[in-house]
N, C-alpha and C positions, 0 to 999 in steps of 0.2 A: 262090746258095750263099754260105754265110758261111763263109771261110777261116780266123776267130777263135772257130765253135763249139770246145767241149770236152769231157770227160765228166766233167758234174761228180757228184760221186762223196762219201762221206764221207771227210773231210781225215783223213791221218794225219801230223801235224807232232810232230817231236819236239825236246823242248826241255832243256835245260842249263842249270841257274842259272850264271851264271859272275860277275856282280859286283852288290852288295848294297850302296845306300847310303841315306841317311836320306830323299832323296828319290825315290829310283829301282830298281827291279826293271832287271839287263841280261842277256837270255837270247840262248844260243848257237842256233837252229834249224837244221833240217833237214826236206827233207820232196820225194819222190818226185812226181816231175812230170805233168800230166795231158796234157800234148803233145809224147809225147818228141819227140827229134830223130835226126839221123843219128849221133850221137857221144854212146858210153857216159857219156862224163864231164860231157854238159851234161843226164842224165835226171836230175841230183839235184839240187834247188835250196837254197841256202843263206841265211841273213840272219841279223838282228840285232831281238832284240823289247827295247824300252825301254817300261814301263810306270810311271805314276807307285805310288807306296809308300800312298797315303793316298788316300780317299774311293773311288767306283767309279762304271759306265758312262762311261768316257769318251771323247773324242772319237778318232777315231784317224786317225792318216795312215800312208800307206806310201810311202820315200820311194826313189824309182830313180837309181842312178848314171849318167855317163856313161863311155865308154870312156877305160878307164882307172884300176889299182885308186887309183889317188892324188885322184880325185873320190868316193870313200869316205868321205875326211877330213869335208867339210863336211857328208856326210850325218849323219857321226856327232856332230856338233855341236849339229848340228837338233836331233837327236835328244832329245840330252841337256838341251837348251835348252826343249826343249817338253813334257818329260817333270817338269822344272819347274814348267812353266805349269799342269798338268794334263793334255795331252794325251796320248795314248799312240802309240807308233809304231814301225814297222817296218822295218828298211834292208834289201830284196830285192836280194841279189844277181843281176845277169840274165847272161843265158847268154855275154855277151863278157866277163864277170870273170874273172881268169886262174886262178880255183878251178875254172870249170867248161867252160872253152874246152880243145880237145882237146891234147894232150901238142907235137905238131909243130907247134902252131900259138904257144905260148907265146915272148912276144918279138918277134912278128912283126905287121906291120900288119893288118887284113883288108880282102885282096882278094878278096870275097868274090862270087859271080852274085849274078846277081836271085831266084834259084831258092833260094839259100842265104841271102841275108838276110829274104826273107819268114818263109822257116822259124824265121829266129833271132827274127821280131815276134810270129810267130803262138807259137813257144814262150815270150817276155816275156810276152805280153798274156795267157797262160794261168796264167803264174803269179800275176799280178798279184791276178785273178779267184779263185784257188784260195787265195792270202790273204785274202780279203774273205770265203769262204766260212769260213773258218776261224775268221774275226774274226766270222761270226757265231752261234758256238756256244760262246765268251768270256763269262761272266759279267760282267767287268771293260769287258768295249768294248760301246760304244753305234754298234749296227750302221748305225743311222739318220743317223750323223752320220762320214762318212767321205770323207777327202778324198789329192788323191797329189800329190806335189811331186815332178819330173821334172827333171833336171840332162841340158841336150847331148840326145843321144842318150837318156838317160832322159826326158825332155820327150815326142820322136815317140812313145814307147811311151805315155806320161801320157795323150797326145791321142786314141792309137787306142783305151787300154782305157776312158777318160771316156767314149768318142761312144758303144762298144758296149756298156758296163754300167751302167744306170742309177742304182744302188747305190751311187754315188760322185758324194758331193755336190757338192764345186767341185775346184778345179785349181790349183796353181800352177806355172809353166813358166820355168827359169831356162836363156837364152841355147838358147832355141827357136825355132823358126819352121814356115817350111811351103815346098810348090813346090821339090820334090827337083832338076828340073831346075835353079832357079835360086841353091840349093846343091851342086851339081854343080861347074855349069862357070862360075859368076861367084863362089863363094866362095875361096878361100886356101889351103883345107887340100888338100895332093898325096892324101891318103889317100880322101877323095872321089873322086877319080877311078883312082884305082889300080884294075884289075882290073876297070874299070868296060866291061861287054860294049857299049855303046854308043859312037860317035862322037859329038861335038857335033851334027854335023849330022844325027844318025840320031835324037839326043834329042829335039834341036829339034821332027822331023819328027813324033815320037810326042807329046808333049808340045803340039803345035797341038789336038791331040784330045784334051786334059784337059779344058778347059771345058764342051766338052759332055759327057764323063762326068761332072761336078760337077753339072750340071744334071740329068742324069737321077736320080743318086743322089739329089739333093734334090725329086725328083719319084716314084721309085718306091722308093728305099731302099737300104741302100751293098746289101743281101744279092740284091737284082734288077736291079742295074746292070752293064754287063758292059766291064770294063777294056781301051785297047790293048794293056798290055802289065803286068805282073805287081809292078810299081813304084809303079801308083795305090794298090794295095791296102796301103802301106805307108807313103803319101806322108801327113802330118798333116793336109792341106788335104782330104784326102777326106774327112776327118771332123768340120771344123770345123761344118758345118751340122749335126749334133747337138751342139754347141756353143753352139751360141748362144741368149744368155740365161743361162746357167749360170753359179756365180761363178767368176773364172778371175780370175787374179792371172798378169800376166806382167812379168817383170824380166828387163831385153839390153844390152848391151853397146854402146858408141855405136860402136868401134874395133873391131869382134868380123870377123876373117879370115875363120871357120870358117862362121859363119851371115850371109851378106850380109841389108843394110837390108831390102833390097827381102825378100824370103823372111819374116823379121819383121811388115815391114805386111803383109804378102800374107796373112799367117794371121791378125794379130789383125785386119785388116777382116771376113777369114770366120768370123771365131768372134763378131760382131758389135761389135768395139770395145771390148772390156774392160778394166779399167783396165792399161796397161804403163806401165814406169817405166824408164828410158835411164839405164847409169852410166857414168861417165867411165871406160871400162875395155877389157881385149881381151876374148876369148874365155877365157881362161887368170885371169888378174887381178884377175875380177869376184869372185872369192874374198878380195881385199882388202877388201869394203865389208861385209864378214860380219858385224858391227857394223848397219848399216842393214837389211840386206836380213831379218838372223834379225827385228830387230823390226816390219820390215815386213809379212812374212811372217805371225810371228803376232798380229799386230793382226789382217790379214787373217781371217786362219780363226777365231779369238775372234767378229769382226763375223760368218763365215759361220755358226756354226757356236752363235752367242744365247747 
């Protein structure tokens, strides 16, 4: 069973012009969710659509934050930056942005189960999907050429929606990795383990039994492989083998607390080696080199994207 089916459905997204410039269309959306959740406030999903002003079909991205609306900033950058270029694109707010995370919850870290952050993947990855549908009924977007840029936390969503929707051409993944266990308990960040139902050593114990779910999944398919524990289903590395081969662009952190080394190579060797690029930076910081990384980035997707 696939825990990221949806119903996909005719999109009803509604849009606001809110700024007009010489190069750029920037609309306010909205648009009613196809996996609700347990909290009235995360069934509405919100974003941001940047389209270029001149020429049409263009290429498009959609790009995911991480926790945190202050990881918005560089989204909006991109945005603007590639909407330049030609590209068109999308900033999806996902369900931990504090417009749609529930009232008692604002300000506060999340401590969330394992029961409750699948639900918050399987509602990203739905939304994600339910933009791409909508981007294909767009005059202005060339459906055929569609790619997602994940930040943190929006990265693990990037990975899961890239393996299960083939509709999404390449990837790029900033200050991501894979092996939950070994951003758990060998990375930095206290909020990793906050509220985290497991002990080390009860992780450990479940987590001996990933590589042989890894193998079965790449043997019968993540939808007929059957998980120890409800963590794989959210874990990036479960999905790197429909990954590989695909163009992925990954850029990390050399100093990064939050996503340890190891976590990093552990996914780019399963998504088969794709091009990464190390900056002199932390987890937080790597938003200093915004200068390199925007035109690395869209060198990238120009080259994917002919």
């Amino acid at each position: 069973m696939n825990p990221y089916s949806y119903l996909s459905r005719e999109p009803h997204f509604s849009l606001r012009l809110d700024k007009k410039t010489s190069q750029w269309l920037h609309y306010a959306v909205s648009f009613p969710i196809a996996h609700p959740t347990s909290y009235e406030e995360n069934n509405t999903a919100w974003g941001e659509y940047f389209v270029p002003t001149s020429g049409g079909c263009f290429p498009f991205v959609i790009l995911l934050h991480g926790i945190g609306d202050q990881t918005l900033l560089p989204c909006k950058m991109l945005a603007r930056h590639l909407a330049k270029k030609g590209i068109a694109s999308f900033i999806l707010y996902l369900p931990f942005h504090s417009r749609r995370i529930p009232k008692y919850m604002k300000g506060k870290s999340l401590p969330l189960s394992v029961d409750n952050w699948l639900e918050v993947f399987q509602a990203s990855v739905a939304d994600v999907r339910q933009v791409i549908d909508w981007a294909g009924g767009r005059e202005e977007l060339d459906d055929k050429q569609i790619a997602l840029i994940g930040i943190s936390l929006g990265g693990f969503v990037s990975a899961i929606a890239m393996g299960i929707d083939k509709r999404i051409t390449a990837g790029v993944f900033l200050v991501t990795g894979g092996n939950l266990e070994e951003i758990t308990w060998n990375g930095k960040s206290r909020s990793a383990r906050k509220g985290h139902s497991c002990t080390r050593a009860e992780c450990r114990n479940i987590y001996s039994r990933y590589p042989r779910y890894l193998a079965e999944v790449a043997q019968k398919g993540f939808e007929n492989a059957t998980p120890a524990k409800e963590c794989f289903l959210f874990d990036p590395m479960t999905f790197a083998s429909y990954l590989h081969g695909r163009p992925i662009l990954m850029i990390n952190a050399l100093w990064d607390l939050a996503i340890p080394r190891r976590a990093t190579l552990d996914f780019w060797e399963a998504c088969g080696r794709p091009h990464l690029t190390w900056l002199p930076s932390t987890h937080l910081t790597i938003y200093l080199w915004y200068p390199f990384i925007s035109h690395k980035l869209t060198a990238f997707l120009q080259s994917t994207f002919n």
